[in-house]
N, C-alpha and C positions, 0 to 999 in steps of 0.2 A: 058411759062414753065421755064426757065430762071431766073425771077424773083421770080416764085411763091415757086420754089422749098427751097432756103433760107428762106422764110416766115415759112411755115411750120414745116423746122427743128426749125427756135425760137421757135413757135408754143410749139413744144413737148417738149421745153428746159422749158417753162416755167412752162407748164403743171405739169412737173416733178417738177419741184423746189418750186412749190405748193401743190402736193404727201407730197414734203418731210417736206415742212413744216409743214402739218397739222398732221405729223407721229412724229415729234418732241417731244410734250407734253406726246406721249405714250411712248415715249423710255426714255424720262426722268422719268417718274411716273414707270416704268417698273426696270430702276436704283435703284432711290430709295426705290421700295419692297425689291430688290432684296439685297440693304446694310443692309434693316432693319432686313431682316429676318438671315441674316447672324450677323447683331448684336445679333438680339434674341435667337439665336442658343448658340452663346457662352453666354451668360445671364443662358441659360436655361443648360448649360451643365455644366456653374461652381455651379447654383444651385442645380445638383443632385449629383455632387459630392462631395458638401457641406453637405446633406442630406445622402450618403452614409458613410461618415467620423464620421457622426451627431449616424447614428443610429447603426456602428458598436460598436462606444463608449460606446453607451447604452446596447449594446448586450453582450461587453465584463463586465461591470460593473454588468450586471444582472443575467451573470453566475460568475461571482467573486461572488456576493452574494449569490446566492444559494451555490456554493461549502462550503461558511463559514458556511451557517445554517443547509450544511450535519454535517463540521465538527462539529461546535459547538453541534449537538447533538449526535454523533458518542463522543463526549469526555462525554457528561451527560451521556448517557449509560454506557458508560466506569463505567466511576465513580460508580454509582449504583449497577453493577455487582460485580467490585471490593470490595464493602462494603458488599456486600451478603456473596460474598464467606467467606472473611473475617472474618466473623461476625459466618458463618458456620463452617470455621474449628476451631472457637475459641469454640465451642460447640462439636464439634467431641468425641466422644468416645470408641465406636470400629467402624471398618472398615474391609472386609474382602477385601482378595487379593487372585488374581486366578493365579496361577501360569502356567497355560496354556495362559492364557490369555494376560498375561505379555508377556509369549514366540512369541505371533502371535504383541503383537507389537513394539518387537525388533525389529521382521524380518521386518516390515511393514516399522519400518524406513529407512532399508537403500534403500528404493523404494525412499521416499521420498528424501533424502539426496544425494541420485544419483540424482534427476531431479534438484534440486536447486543448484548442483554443476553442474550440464551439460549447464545450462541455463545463470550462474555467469555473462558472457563475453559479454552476446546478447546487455543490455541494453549500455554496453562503446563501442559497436563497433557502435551503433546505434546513440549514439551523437557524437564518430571519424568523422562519413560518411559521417554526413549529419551538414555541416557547417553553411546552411542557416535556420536553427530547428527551427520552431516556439519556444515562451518561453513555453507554454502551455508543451508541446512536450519534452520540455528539462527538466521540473519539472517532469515531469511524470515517465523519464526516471530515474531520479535520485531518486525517489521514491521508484520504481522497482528495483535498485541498494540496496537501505538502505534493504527494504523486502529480498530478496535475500540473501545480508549477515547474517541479522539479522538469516536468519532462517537458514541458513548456522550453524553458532553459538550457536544457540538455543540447536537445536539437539544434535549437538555433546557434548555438556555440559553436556544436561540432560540426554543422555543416557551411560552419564560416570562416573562412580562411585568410582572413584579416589580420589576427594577431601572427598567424606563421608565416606571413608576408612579409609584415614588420620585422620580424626576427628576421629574415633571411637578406631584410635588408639591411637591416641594421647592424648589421655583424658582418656585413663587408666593408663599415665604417669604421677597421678598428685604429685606423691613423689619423681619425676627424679631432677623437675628444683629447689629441696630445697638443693639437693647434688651437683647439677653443676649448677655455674652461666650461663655459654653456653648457659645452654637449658630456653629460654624464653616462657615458655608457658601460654597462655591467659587464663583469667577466660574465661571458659565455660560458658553457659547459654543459655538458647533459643533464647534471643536476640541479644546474639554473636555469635551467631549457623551460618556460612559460610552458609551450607545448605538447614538451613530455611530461615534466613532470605533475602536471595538475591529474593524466589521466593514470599516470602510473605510479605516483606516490599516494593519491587522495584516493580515499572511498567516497569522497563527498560526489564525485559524479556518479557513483553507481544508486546514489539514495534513492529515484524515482522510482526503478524497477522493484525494491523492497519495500517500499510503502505502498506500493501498488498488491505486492503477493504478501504481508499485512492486514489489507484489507480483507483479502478473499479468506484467508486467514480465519480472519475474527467470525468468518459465517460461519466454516465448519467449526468453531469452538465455543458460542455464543446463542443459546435457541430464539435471541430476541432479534438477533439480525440474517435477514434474509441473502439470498444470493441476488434477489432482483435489487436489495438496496447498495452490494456491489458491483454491479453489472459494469460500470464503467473500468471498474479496476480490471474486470475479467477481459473489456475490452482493448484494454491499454497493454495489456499482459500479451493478446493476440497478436496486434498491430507491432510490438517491439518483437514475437518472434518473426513475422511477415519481415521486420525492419533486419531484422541480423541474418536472416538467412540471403537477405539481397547482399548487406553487407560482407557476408562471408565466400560468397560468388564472385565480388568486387576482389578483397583483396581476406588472408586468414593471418593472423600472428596470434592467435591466441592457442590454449593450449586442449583445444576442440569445441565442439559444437555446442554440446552441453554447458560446459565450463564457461564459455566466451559467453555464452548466453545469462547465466547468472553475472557478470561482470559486464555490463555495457561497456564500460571506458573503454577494453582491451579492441574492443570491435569500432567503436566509436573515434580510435585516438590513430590511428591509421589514414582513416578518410581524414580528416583533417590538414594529414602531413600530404596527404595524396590528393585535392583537392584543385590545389592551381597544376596539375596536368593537365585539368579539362578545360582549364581557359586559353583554349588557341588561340583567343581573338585579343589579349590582351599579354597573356605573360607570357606567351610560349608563341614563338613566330619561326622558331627553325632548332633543328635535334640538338643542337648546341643549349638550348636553353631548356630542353629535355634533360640532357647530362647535368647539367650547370643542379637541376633541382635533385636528379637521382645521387649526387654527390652531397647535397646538401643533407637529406632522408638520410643517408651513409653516415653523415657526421654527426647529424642530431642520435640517432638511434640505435646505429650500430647495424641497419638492414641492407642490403641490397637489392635494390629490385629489381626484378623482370617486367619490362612492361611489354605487355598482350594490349595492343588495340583494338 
């Protein structure tokens, strides 16, 4: 016993160290799955974020593209419309004007002119706040800015009859500036007419309503920008057709419904010329000075109107 007992533990010494040798080539072949697939891993992880980089690029490139082939057909419309109209009021001959009508879209304005002043602030506080703004997001915003004012401007212009006052005054003075150097007054003419021609030469008054359909634009072509982040513009979009169809009930020179509505000026630049009818209280005290203005509208523009009270 003695002896044997030493024997034995060699015995199982060896045994084991035979175990371990023949477990060796597993744990080495076990090793090296275990590097390779931890190589393959990062192989396969710089490749899908190669492929995510890959196919954002293209996503962005292929809504840049579509947004240019709204705009670029959103400017041929344009253009097409404006040559209608254009083309319309240069054939214009009578026109009637509903003087009820006109009154429903005074008031209507200052609904409109209220929201687009309540609203001025949202899109500057929205790029203050948010400092890390996708660019998408910050175009959009500044979009909504230009709409805004633009329509801000708009309004107040065309529903103030200030400047076609002056003109109509002023152009009864045309034997004042032979007596006094002072008074420098312009020839006259339809194509130096302040009142026409800002709305009938310039697209710059038509800008609101297209940076407004722009905006909305950019949702359907853009998947980072929502419709809730245009909602104002959609708003603005409603309110000017709510605004033209009052207008077009008042008085129509444009070259229809559709058409005049992609062109605000051509609806806008009417009520302007048509505006001190409704001041009984100051400019208009007897038919005579009814005529005295529908001769004037005659001479700037080339219209004759029917006036419906």
């Amino acid at each position: 016993l003695y002896w044997a007992w030493p024997a034995r533990a060699m015995a199982r010494s060896v045994r084991k160290h035979q175990q371990k040798s023949r477990m060796s080539p597993f744990l080495a072949l076990g090793l090296l799955l275990l590097g390779c697939r931890h190589r393959w891993g990062a192989a396969f992880a710089e490749q899908t974020e190669a492929d995510k980089i890959t196919k954002s690029t293209d996503a962005i490139a292929r809504e840049a593209g579509v947004f240019a082939m709204v705009c670029a057909a959103g400017l041929l419309l344009f253009a097409i419309c404006y040559a209608a109209n254009k083309r319309t009021l240069s054939k214009v001959s009578e026109r009637a004007l509903s003087m009820s009508g006109l009154n429903r879209a005074v008031v209507f304005k200052e609904v409109f002119l209220s929201y687009v002043s309540a609203i001025v602030l949202e899109p500057v506080i929205n790029i203050v706040s948010s400092p890390e703004m996708q660019l998408k997001s910050l175009i959009v915003n500044m979009l909504m800015i230009l709409a805004i004012m633009w329509w801000v401007y708009i309004l107040n212009d065309a529903f103030n009859c200030s400047d076609v006052t002056q003109d109509k005054k002023y152009s009864s003075w045309r034997d004042v500036d032979r007596e006094n150097d002072w008074f420098k007054l312009h020839a006259l003419s339809k194509s130096s007419n302040v009142s026409t021609a800002k709305f009938m030469s310039s697209i710059g008054y038509d800008s609101g309503l297209w940076f407004s359909l722009m905006c909305i634009a950019s949702a359907f072509c853009f998947e980072e920008i929502t419709h809730r982040e245009v909602f104002h513009a959609w708003a603005m979009v409603l309110l000017w057709w709510i605004q033209h169809s009052l207008l077009q009930s008042a008085t129509a020179w444009g070259a229809g419904f559709f058409v005049s509505f992609l062109v605000p000026s051509v609806s806008l630049m009417p009520i302007e010329l048509c505006l001190p009818l409704q001041d009984v209280q100051d400019t208009i005290d007897s038919l005579d000075d009814v005529k005295e203005w529908r001769d004037f509208i005659e001479h700037r523009v080339q219209v004759k109107l029917q006036i419906v009270p």
